[in-house]
N, C-alpha and C positions, 0 to 999 in steps of 0.2 A: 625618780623625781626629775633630774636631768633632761632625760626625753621629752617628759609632759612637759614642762615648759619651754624644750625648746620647738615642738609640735604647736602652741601656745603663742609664738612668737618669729614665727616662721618671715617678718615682715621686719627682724633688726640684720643690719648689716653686720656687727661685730659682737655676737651673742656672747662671749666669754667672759667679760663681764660683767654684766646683768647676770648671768648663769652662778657665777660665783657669789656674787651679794644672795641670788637665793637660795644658796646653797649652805648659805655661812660660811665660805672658806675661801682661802684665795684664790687668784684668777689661777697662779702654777696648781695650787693644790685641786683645785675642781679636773684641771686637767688630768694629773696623776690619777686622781680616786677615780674619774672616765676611763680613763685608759684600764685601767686595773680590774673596771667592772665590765667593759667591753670585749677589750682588746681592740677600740677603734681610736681615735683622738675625737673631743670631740667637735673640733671645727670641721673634720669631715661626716660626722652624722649629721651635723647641722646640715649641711651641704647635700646629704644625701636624701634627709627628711624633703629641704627644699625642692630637690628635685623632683621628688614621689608627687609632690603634692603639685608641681607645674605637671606633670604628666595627666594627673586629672584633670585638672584645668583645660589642658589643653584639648584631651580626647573627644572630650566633650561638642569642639569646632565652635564654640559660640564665644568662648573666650579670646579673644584679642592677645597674641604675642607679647603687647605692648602693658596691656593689663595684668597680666601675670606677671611679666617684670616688676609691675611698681606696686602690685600685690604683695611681693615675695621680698620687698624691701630694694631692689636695685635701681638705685641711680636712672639710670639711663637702661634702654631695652638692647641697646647693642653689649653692653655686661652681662645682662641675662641669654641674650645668643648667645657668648662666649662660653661662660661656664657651662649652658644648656649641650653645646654640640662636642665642648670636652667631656662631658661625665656619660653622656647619651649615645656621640658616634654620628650623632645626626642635626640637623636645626632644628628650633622649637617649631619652625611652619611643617616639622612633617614626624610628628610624634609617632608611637608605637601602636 
């Protein structure tokens, strides 16, 4: 259930939260039961779902750098370079 909405929502900055009220439990406890059903945390699937889904975005070439940023919930498109070329290895202008 965790996944699906946060596949669902791929466009909030601080999904822990939100993930918790739909979870019915607390923001630690949604944590804990993630981890526990994972083995991941889950502000990193979030992070990592995020990423899956700019990699289409982007392979595509029609999507705009700047579009998938504000897509994907970030502020500003140099955020989304940042995380993009820490998780990735590379910039969002030169996908996989």
């Amino acid at each position: 259930l965790a996944e699906q909405w946060m596949r669902r929502h791929l466009d909030v900055r601080a999904p822990l939260g939100g993930l918790a009220d739909y979870l019915g439990v607390s923001a630690m406890g949604s944590q804990r039961l993630f981890r526990q059903a994972t083995g991941r945390a889950p502000g990193r699937a979030f992070l990592e779902l995020k990423m899956r889904e700019a990699d289409m975005l982007l392979r595509n070439g029609e999507t705009p750098v700047k579009e998938v940023a504000l897509t994907l919930g970030y502020r500003h498109p140099g955020d989304f370079t940042r995380a993009y070329a820490k998780c990735r290895g590379r910039p969002p202008s030169r996908p996989a």
